[in-house]
KEKE-3310 file (N, C-alpha, C; in steps of 0.2 Angstrom, whole numbers, plus 5000, padded with zeros to 4 digits):
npx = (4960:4966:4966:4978:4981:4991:4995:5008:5020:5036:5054:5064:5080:5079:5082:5091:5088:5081:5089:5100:5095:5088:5095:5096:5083:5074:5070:5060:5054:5047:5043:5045:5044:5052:5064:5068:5086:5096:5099:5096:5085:5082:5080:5068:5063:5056:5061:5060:5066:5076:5090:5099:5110:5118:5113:5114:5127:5129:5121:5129:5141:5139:5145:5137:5133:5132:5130:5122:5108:5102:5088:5076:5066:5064:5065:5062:5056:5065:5069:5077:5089:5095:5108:5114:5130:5132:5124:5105:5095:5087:5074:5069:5074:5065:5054:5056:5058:5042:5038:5032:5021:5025:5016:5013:5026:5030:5044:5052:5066:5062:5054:5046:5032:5024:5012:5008:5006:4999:4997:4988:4981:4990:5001:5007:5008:5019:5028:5028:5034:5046:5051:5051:5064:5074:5075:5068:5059:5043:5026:5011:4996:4984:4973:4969:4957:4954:4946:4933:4919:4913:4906:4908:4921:4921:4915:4900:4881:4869:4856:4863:4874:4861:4858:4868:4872:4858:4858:4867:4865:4852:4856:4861:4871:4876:4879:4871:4860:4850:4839:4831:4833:4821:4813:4821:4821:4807:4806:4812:4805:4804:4806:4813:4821:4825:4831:4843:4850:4855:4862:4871:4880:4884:4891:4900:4906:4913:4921:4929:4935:4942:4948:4952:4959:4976:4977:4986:4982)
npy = (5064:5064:5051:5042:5030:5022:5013:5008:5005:5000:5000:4988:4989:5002:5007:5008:4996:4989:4984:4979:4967:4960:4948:4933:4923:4918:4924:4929:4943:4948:4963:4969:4979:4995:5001:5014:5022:5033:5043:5033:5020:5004:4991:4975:4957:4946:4932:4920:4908:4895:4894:4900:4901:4907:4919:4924:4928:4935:4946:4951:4953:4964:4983:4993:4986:4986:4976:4959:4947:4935:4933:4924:4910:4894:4880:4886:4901:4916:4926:4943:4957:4972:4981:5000:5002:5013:5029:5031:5027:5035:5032:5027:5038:5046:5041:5043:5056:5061:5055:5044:5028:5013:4998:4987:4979:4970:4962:4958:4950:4960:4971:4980:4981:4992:4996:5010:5021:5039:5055:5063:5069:5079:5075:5064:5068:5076:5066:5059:5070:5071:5059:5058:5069:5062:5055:5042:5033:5030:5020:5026:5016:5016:5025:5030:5036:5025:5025:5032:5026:5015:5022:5035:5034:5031:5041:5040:5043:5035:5031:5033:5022:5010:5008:5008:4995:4987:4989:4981:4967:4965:4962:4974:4976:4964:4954:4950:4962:4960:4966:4983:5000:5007:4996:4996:5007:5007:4997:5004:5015:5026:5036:5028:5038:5044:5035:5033:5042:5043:5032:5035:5044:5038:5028:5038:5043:5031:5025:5039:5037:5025:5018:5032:5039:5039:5044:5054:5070)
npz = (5081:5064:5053:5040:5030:5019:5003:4995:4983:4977:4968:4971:4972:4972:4984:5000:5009:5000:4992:4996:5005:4997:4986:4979:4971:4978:4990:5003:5009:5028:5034:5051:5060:5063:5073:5081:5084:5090:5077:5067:5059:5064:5057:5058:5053:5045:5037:5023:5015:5006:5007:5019:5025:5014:5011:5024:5022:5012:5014:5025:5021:5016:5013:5019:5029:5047:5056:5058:5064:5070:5077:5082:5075:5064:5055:5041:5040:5048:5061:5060:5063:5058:5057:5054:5042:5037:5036:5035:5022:5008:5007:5019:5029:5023:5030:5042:5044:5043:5053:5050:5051:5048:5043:5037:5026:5013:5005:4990:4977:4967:4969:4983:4995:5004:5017:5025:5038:5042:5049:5041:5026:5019:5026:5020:5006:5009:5011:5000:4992:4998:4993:4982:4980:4985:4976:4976:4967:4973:4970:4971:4976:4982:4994:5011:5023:5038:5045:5042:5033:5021:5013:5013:5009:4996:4990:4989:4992:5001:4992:4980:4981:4982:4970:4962:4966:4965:4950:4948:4953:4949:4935:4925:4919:4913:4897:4887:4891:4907:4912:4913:4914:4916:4922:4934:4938:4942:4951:4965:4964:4958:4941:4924:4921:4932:4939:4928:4930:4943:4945:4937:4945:4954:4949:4941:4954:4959:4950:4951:4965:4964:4951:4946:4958:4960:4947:4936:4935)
capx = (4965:4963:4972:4977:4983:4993:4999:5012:5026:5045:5058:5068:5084:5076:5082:5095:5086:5080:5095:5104:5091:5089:5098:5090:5075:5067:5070:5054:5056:5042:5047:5038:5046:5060:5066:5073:5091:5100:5101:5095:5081:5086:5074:5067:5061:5057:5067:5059:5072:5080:5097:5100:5117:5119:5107:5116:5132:5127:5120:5134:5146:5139:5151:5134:5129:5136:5130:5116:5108:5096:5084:5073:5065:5062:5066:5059:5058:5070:5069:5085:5089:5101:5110:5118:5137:5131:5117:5100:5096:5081:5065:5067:5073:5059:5047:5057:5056:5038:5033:5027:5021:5025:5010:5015:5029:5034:5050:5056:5069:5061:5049:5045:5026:5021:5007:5011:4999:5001:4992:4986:4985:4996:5008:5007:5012:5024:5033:5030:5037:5054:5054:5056:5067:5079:5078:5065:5050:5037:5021:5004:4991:4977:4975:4962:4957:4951:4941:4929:4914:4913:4903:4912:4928:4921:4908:4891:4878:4866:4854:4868:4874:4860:4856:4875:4871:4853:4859:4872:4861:4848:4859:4859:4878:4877:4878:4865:4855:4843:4833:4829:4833:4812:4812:4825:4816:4802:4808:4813:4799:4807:4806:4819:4825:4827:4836:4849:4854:4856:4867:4877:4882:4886:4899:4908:4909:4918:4928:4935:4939:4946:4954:4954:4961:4979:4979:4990:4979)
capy = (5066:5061:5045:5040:5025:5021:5007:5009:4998:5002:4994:4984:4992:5009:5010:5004:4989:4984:4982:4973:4959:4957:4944:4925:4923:4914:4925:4934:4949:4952:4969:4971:4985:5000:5003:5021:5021:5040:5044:5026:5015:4998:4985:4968:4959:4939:4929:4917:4905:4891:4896:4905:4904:4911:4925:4928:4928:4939:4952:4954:4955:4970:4989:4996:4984:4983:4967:4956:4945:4930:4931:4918:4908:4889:4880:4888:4906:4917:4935:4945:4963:4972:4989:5000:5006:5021:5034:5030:5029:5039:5028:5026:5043:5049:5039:5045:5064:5062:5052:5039:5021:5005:4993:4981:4980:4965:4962:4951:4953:4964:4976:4979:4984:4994:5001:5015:5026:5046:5059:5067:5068:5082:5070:5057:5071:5077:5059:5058:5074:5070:5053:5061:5071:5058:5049:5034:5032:5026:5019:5023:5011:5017:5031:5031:5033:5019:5029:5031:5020:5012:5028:5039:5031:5031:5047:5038:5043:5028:5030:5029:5014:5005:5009:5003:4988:4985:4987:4973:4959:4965:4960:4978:4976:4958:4956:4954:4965:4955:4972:4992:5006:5005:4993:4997:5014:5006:4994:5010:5019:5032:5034:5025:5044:5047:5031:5032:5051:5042:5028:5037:5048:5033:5026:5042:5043:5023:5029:5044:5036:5019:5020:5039:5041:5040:5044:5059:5073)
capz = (5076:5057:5049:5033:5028:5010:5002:4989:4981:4978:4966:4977:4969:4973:4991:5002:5013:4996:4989:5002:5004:4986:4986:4980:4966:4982:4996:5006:5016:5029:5038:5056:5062:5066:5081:5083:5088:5088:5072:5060:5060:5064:5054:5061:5048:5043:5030:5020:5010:5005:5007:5025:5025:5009:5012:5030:5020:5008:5018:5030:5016:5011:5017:5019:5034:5054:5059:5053:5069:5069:5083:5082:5071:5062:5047:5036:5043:5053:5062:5059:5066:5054:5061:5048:5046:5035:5037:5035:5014:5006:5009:5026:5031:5022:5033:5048:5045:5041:5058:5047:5055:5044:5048:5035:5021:5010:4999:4985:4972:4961:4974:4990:4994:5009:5021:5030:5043:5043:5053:5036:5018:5019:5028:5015:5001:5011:5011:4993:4989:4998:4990:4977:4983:4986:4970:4977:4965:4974:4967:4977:4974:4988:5001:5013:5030:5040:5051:5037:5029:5012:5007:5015:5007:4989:4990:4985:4994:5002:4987:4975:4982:4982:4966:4958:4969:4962:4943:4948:4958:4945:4928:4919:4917:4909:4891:4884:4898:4909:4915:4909:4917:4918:4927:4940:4943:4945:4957:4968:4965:4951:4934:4923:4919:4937:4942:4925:4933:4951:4944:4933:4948:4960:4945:4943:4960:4961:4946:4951:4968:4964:4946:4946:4962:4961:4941:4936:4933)
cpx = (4964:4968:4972:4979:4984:4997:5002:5019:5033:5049:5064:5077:5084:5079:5087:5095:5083:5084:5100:5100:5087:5090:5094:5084:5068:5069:5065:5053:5048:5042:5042:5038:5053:5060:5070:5078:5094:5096:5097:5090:5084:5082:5073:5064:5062:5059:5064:5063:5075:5089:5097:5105:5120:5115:5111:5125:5136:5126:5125:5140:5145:5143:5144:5128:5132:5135:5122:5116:5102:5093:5080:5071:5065:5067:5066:5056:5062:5069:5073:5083:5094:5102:5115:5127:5137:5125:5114:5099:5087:5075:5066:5069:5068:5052:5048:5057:5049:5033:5029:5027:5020:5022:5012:5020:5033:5038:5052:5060:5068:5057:5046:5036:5024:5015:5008:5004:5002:4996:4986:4987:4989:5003:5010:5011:5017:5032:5033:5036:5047:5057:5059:5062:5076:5081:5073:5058:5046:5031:5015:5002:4987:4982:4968:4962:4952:4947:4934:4923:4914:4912:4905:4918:4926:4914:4900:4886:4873:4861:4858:4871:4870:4857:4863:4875:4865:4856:4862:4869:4858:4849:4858:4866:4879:4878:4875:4860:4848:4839:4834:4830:4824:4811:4815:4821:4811:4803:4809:4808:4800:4808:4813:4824:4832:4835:4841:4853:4857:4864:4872:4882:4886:4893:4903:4909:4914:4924:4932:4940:4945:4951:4954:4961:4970:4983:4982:4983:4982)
cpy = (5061:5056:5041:5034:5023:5017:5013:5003:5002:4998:4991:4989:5001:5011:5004:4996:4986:4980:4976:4965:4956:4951:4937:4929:4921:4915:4930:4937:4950:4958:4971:4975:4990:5002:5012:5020:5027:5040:5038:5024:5008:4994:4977:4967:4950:4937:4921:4914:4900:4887:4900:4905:4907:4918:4927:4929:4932:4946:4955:4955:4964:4977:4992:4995:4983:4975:4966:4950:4942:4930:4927:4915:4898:4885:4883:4897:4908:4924:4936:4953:4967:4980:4990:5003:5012:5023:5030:5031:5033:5040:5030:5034:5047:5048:5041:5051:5065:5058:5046:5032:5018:4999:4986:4983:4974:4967:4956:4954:4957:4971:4975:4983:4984:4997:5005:5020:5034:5049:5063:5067:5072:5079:5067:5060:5073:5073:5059:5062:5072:5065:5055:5066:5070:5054:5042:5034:5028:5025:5019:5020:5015:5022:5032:5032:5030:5021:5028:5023:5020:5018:5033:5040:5034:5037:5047:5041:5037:5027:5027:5022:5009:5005:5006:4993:4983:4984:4980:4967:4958:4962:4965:4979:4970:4959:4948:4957:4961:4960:4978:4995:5009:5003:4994:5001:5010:5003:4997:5015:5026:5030:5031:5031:5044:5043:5030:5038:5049:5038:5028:5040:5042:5028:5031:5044:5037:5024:5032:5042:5031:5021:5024:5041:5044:5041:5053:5067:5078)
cpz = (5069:5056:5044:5033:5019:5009:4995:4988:4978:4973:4972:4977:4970:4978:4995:5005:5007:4993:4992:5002:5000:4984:4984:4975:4975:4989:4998:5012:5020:5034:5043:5060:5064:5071:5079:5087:5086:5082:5066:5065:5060:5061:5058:5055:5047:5036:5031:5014:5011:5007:5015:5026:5019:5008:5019:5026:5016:5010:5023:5026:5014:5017:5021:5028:5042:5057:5056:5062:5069:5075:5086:5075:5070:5055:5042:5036:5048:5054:5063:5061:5062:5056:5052:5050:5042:5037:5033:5025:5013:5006:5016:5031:5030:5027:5040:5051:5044:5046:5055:5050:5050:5049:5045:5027:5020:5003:4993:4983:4969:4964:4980:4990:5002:5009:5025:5032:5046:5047:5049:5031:5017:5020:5024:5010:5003:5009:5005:4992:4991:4996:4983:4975:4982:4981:4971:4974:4968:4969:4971:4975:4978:4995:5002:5022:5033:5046:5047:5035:5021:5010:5008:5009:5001:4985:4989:4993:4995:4997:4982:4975:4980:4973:4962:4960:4966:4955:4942:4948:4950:4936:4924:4917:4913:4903:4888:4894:4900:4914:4912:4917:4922:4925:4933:4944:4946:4953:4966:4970:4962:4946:4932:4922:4924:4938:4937:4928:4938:4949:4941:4939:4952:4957:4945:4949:4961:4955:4949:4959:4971:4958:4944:4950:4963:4953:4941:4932:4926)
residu = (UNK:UNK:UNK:UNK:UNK:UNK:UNK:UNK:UNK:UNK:UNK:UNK:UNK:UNK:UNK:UNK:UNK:UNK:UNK:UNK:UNK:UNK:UNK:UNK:UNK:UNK:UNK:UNK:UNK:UNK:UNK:UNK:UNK:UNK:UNK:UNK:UNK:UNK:UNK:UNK:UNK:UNK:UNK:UNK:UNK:UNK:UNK:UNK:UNK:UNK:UNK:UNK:UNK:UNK:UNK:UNK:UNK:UNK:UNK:UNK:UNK:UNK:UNK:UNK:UNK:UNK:UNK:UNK:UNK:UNK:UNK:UNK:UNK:UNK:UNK:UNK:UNK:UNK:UNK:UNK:UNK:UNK:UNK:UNK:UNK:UNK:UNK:UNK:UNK:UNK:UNK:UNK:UNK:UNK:UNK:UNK:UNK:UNK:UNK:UNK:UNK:UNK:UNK:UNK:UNK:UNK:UNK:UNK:UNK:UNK:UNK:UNK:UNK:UNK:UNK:UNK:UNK:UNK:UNK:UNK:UNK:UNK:UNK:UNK:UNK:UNK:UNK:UNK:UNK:UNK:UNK:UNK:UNK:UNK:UNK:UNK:UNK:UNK:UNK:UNK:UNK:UNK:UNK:UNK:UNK:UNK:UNK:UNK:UNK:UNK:UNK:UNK:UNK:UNK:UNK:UNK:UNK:UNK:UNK:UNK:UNK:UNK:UNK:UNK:UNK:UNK:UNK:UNK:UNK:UNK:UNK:UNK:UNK:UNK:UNK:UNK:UNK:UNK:UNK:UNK:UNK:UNK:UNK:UNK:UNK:UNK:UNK:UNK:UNK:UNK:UNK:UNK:UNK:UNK:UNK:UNK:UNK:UNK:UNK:UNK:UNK:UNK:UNK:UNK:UNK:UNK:UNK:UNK:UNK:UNK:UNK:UNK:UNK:UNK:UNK:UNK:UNK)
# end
């Protein structure tokens, strides 16, 4: 089976669980996973802070919360279990209609930044589309699946590659240029023609698949 894998970020204020533990300049959310319970996801999820009784204070004060519950923890960290006393809010049902697994997702005040693992890029836009749907602007960053190799990932074929890699070692990106197009082909054993054609292809492939990738057509 095929698998994707997408990072994307979140305004904190964008979605219920961000809102809620919002709370504090210097509180740091690390979320390790949802339990399915009926109906609602339940979140686990570590708490990084200063303050933890005003952050446990805070948080169960809010209408929106049933209980808040410290499981373990330290000093200086604490794992807490939080159930809701309404339905599930927009993010997270999204990722619940769409079978989606949260691998990894950190919070602060201002954004939350997830990795989440679908069956397909279909899946993926699926989950977008209901974000939006719901009102939750996400932000992708990267989409990829980890099944894949570098070149796979970012389309070069093994010549191209080594040829973006040769320009580099080689210094024909420095400024001032410490080699020729000449040179390089030679290096390889093709005219300087061949290997500017080769190199040029092997950038717009890294373009279009890192900082093209998730630009708005």
């Amino acid at each position: 089976m095929s698998i994707v894998t997408a990072e994307f970020s979140v305004a904190s204020d964008a979605f219920v669980l961000g809102q809620i533990l919002q709370d504090g300049e210097d509180v740091q959310i690390d979320l390790t996973h949802f339990v399915p319970i009926e109906t609602a996801l339940v979140p686990y999820f570590w708490v990084e802070t200063s303050d933890f009784e005003g952050f446990e204070t805070t948080v169960r004060a809010d209408e929106r919360v049933a209980s808040l519950t410290a499981l373990d923890g330290g000093s200086n960290k604490t794992l807490y279990q939080i159930e809701w006393a309404t339905e599930i809010d927009g993010l997270l049902a999204a990722l619940q209609e769409h079978d989606l697994i949260v691998e990894e997702a950190t919070g602060t005040a201002e954004s939350w930044r997830f990795r989440i693992r679908g069956s397909d890029h279909g899946n993926l836009s699926s989950f977008q589309q209901t974000c939006h749907e719901h009102d939750v602007p996400i932000e992708v960053h990267r989409v990829w699946n980890p099944n894949e190799s570098d070149l796979d990932r970012y389309g070069l074929s093994d010549k191209q590659r080594k040829a973006v890699e040769l320009a580099f070692t080689d210094g024909y990106f420095a400024v001032p240029r410490e080699t020729t197009l000449g040179e390089l082909g030679q290096t390889v054993g093709i005219t300087g023609q061949s290997f500017a054609r080769r190199l040029a292809r092997g950038l717009q492939s890294l373009i279009a698949e890192t900082l093209l990738s998730n630009s708005p057509r």
